[in-house]
C-alpha positions in Angstrom: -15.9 6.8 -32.5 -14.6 7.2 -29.0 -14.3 6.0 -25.7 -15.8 7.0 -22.1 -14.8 6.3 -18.7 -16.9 3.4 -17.5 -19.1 5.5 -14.9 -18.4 8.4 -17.2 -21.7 9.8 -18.4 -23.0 12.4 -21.3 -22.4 12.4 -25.1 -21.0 9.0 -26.6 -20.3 9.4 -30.6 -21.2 6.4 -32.9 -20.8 6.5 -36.6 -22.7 4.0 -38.5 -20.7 4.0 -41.9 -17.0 3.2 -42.1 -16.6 6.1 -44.2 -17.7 8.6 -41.4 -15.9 6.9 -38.9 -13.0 7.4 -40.9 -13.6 10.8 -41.2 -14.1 11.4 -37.3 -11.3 9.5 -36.5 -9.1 11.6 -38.7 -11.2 14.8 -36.8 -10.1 13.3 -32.9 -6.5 12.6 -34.5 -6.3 16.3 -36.2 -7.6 17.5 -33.2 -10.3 19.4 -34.7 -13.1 17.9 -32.5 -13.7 19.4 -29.2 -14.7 17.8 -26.4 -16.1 19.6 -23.0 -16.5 18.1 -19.8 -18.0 18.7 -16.5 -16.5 17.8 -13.6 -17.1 18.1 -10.0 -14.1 18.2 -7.9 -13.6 17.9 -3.2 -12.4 21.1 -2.1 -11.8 24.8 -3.4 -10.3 25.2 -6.7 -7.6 27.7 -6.2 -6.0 28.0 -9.7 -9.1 29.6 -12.2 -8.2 29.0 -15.5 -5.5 26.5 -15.5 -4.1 23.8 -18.6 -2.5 21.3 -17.4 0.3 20.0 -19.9 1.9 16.7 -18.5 2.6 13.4 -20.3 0.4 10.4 -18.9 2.1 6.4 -19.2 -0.3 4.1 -19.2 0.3 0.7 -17.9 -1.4 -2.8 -17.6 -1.7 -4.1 -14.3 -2.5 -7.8 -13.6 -6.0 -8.5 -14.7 -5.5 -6.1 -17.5 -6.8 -3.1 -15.6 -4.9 -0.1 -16.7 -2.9 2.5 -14.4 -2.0 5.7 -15.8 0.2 8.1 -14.7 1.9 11.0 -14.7 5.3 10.4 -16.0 8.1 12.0 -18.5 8.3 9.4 -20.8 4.4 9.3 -21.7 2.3 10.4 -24.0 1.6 14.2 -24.7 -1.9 15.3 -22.8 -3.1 18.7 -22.3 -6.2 19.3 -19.8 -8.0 23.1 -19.3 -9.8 23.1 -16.5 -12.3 26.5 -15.4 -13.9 27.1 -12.8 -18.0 27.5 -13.1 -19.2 27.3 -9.5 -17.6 27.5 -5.6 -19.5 25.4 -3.0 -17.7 27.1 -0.1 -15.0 25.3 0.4 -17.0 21.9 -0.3 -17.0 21.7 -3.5 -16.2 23.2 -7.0 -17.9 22.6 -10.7 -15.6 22.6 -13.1 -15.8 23.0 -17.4 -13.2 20.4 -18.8 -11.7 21.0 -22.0 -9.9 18.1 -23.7 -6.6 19.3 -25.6 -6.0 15.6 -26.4 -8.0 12.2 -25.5 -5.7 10.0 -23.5 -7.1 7.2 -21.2 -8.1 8.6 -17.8 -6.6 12.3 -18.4 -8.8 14.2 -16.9 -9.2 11.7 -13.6 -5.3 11.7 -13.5 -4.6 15.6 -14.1 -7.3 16.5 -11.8 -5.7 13.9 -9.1 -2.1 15.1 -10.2 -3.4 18.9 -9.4 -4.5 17.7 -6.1 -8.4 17.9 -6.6 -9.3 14.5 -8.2 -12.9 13.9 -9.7 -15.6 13.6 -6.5 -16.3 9.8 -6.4 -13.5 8.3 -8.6 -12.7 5.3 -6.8 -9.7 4.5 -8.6 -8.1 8.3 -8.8 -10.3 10.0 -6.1 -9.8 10.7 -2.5 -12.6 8.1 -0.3 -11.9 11.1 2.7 -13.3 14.1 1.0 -15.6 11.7 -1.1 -17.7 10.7 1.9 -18.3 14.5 2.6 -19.8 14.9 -0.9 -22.2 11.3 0.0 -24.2 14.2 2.3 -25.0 15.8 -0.9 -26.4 12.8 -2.6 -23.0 11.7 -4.6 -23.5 7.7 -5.3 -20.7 7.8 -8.1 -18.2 9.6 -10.2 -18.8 13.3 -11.2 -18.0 13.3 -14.8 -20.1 14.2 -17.2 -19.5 14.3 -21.4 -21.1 17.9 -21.7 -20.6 18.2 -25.2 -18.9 17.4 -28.7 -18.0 19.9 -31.3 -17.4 18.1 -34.8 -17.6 18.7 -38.5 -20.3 17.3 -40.3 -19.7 18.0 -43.7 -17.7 21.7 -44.0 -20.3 23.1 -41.2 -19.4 22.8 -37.2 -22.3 20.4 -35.4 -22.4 20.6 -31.7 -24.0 17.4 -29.6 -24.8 18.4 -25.8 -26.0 16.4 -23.2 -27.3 17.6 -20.0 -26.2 16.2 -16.4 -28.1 13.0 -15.3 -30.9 13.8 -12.5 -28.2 11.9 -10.3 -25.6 14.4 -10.7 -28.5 17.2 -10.8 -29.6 16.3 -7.8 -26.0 16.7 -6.2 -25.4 20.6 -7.5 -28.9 21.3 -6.5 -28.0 20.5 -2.9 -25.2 21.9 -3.1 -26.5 24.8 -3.9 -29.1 24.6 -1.0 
C-alpha cells in the first residue's frame, strides 16, 4: 500500500485484494490515514512542537538513486515533529507525524531543520553520528511507529514497537 525507507523499520501496510488497495490508496491520497514516526535525531531539539511546511523536488541522479530536496518548485510536504525525550544535549527522540508521504520527507525536513535522522548516511551528519555509535547506533533511527486507517467505517490502528537494535540505543541513552 506504501513505501518505507530502505533501513526504515516498523509498520509496512499490504493489502491483499485490489479492491482494498484501492480503497487505502484513495485513504493515503485523501489523507485520512495517519502515519507516526519515531525518530531519533544528534543534538538538542530546540524548537518543541514544530510543522515543517516546505516543498521537496525530487530528482534522479545517475544510477537512478533519487535526491530530494528542498526546493520552491516541489511538491507540497508537511512534517510535525515533537519532542518525547532530551538526552542532554546528545540526543533527542522525537514523534513524527506525516502531513503528506513524499519520498525521504522526514530524512530531508529533519536535515533541512538542522537535526537530520541519527545514522542516515545519505541525509545525516557522519560527525555527530559517530557520537551516537557509543550508544550502540549501527544504522538509521527511524522507526514506522504506527498507522491509523479505516477498515470499513471504524478507525483500526497498527503499532509496531522499536526493534531491540534501536531499544538498545534509548536504553543507553538513558543510562
Amino acid at each position: 500500500v506504501h513505501r518505507l525507507d530502505r533501513e526504515t523499520s516498523g509498520c509496512l501496510l499490504v493489502a491483499k485484494r485490489r479492491a482494498v488497495l484501492r480503497d487505502l490508496h484513495a485513504q493515503l491520497r485523501e489523507r485520512e490515514m495517519a502515519k507516526r514516526y519515531l525518530a531519533l535525531v544528534a543534538g538538542r531539539w530546540p524548537f518543541g512542537a514544530k510543522t515543517i511546511d516546505l516543498p521537496l523536488k525530487t530528482n534522479l541522479k545517475q544510477g537512478g538513486e533519487r535526491v530530494v530536496r528542498v526546493h520552491s518548485e516541489g511538491q507540497h510536504a508537511v512534517t510535525t515533529f515533537k519532542p518525547i525525550e532530551q538526552f542532554g544535549k546528545i540526543a533527542t527522540l522525537l514523534d513524527v507525524d506525516l502531513g503528506t508521504g513524499r519520498t525521504h520527507q522526514i530524512r530531508v525536513h529533519a536535515a533541512h531543520a538542522g537535526y537530520p535522522v541519527a545514522g542516515d548516511e545519505k541525509f545525516g551528519d557522519g560527525d555527530k553520528d559517530g557520537k551516537l555509535k557509543e550508544y550502540g547506533l549501527t544504522r538509521m533511527f527511524l522507526h514506522a511507529a504506527s498507522l491509523t486507517f479505516r477498515r470499513g467505517e471504524e478507525p483500526f490502528t497498527v503499532t509496531a514497537p522499536l526493534p531491540p537494535e534501536l531499544q538498545a540505543v534509548v536504553d543507553e541513552l538513558r543510562r
